[in-house]
C-alpha positions in Angstrom: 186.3 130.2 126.6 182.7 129.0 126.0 181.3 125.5 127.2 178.3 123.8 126.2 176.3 120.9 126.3 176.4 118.1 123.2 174.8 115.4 123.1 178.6 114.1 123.0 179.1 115.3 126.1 180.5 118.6 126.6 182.3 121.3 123.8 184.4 123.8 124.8 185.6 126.5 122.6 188.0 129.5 122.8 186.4 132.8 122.2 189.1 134.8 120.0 191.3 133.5 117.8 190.4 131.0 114.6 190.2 127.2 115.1 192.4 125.0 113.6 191.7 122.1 114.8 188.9 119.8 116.8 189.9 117.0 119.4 188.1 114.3 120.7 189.0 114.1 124.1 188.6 111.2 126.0 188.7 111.3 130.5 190.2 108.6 132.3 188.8 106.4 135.4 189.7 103.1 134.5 186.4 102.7 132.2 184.7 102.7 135.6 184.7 106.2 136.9 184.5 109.7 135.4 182.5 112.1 133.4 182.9 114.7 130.7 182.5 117.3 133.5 185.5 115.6 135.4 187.9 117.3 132.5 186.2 120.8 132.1 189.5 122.3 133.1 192.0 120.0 131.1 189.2 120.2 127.9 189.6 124.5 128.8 193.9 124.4 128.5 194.0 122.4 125.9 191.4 124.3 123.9 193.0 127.6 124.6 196.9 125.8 124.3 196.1 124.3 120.9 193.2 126.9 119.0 191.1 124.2 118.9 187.4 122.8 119.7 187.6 120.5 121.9 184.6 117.6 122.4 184.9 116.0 125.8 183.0 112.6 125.0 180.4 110.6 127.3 181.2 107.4 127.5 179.6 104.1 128.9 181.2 103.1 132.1 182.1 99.1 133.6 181.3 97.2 134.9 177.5 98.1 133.8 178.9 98.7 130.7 181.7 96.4 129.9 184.1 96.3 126.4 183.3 96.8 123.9 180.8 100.0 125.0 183.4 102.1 125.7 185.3 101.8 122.3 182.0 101.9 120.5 180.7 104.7 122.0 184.0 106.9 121.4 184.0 105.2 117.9 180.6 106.9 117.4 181.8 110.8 119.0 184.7 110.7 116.7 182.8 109.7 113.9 180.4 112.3 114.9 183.0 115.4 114.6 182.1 117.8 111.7 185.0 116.9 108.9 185.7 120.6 108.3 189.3 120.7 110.1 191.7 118.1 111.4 190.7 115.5 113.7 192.7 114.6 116.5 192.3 112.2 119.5 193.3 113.0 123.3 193.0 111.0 126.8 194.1 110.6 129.9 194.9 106.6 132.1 192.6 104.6 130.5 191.1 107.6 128.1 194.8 107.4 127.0 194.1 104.0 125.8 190.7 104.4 124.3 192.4 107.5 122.3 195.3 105.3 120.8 192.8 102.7 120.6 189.9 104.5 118.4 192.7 107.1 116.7 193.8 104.1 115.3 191.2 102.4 113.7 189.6 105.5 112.6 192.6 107.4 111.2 192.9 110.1 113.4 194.9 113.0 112.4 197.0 112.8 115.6 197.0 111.9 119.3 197.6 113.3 122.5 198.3 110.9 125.6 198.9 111.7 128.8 199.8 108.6 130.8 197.9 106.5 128.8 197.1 102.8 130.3 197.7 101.3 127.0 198.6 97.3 128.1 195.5 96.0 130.1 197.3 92.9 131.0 199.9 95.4 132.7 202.6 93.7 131.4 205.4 96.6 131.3 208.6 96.8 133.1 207.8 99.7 135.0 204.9 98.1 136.9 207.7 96.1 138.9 210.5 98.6 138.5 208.6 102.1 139.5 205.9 100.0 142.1 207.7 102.0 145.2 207.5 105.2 143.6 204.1 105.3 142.4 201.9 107.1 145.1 198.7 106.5 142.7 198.6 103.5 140.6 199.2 99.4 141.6 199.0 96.6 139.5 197.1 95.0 141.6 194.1 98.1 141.2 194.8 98.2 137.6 194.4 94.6 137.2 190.7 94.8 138.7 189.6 97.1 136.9 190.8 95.5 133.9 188.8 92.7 135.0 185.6 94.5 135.1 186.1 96.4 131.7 187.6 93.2 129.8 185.3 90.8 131.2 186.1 87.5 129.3 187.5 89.0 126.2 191.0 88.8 125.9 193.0 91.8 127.1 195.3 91.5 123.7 192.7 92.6 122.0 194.2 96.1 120.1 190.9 98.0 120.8 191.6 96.8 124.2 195.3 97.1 124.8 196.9 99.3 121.7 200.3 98.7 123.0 200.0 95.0 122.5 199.0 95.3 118.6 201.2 93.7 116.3 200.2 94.7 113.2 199.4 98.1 111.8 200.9 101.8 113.2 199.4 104.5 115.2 199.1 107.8 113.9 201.2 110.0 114.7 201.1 111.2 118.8 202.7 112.9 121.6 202.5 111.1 124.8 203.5 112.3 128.6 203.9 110.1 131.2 206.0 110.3 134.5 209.1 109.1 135.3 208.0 107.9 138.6 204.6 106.1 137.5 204.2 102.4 136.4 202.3 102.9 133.3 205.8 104.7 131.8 206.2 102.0 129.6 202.9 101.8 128.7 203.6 105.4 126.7 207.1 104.0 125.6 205.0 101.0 123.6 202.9 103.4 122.5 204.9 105.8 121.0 206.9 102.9 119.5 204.1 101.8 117.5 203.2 105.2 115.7 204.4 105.9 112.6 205.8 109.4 114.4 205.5 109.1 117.8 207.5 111.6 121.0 207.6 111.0 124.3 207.7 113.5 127.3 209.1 112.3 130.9 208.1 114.2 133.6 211.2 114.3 135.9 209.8 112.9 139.1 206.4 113.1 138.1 203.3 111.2 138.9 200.2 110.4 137.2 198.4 112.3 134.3 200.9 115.0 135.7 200.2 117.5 132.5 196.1 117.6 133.7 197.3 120.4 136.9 198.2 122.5 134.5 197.5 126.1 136.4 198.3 124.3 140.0 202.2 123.8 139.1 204.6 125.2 136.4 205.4 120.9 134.8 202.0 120.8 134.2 201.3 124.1 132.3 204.7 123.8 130.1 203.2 119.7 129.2 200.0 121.6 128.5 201.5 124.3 126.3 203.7 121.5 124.5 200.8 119.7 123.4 198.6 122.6 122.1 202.1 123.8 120.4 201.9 120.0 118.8 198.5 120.2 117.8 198.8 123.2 115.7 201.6 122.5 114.1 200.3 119.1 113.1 197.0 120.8 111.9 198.8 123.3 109.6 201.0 120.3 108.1 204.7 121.0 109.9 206.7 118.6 111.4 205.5 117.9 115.3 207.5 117.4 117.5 
């Protein structure tokens, strides 16, 4: 595995084997914290699990930096990939989010989501129904942060909240999310708005669960899922 410095962010490559693929991989924080260097490891499995380059992308961070820099600057790093090999679009939380968000407008071959925060006016069931089980995420801190990214614009907004859109589909996507986090439904919209869209349930699981992949076995089989989704979807199979 090779990593280097882009003016994206960071690039990460495996060293044998042939590429198939490159994904635009976007970290979570609730658009207020994070880094490119905060996913080295995920960007690593997921290069190696899918024989692809993968482009972790630097993005401007709220409340400095409120909507719409985030979704402009991704806009920008996807439109920046070479055009050689398929395209795709992964995130994590709110990187989730941005991914459905920009994959969409821009036609992205694919996406990959892990517990993507899709619904900034965190509307789905789960936030009441999985709120004693969720050792990581309240409404109540999602909510803020919201409030610093959104600003005045409304939340609705599809490059703001994808799982709210009412018109158009998502491409097609694989999304993880836990069975015992509040953002669950946030996936389940999601994936109900692609034009081919599965979703994973972590049994028990918590947060962006599928980034620990090499600290427990749930992680590394979501891992070795999505790289097994990736390069089938770049050679023109059936994902699933």
């Amino acid at each position: 595995m090779t990593f280097s410095s882009h003016p994206l962010g960071l690039r990460v490559r495996p060293t044998d084997g042939e590429i198939g693929a490159r994904i635009l991989y976007l970290f979570g924080g609730g658009y207020m914290l994070g880094s490119p260097a905060s996913r080295r490891k995920t960007a690593g499995h997921l290069a190696r699990s899918a024989h692809a380059e993968v482009w972790v992308a630097s993005y401007r961070l709220a409340p400095e930096h409120p909507f719409p820099a985030a979704f402009d600057d991704a806009t920008a790093a996807f439109r920046a990939l070479p055009a050689d090999l398929p395209s795709f679009v992964a995130g994590d939380s709110s990187g989730g989010g941005l991914a459905a968000a920009v994959g969409s407008a821009e036609g992205a071959d694919g996406l990959i989501l892990f517990s993507p925060w899709g619904d900034l006016t965190c509307s789905g069931g789960t936030m009441d129904a999985n709120a004693a089980v969720d050792i990581e995420c309240t409404r109540d801190s999602l909510l803020e942060m919201a409030g610093w990214y959104a600003g005045t614009h409304d939340r609705r907004d599809p490059r703001i909240s994808p799982a709210l859109a009412s018109g158009g589909r998502l491409p097609p996507l694989l999304a993880f999310a836990g069975s015992d986090e509040i953002l669950l439904d946030d996936a389940r919209r999601l994936v109900a708005r692609s034009v081919r869209g599965d979703l994973v349930v972590g049994d028990g699981m918590q947060h962006v669960w599928p980034i620990w992949d090499g600290v427990f076995p749930e992680a590394g089989e979501a891992m070795a899922r999505a790289g097994s989704w990736i390069r089938d979807a770049s050679s023109g199979g059936s994902s699933s």
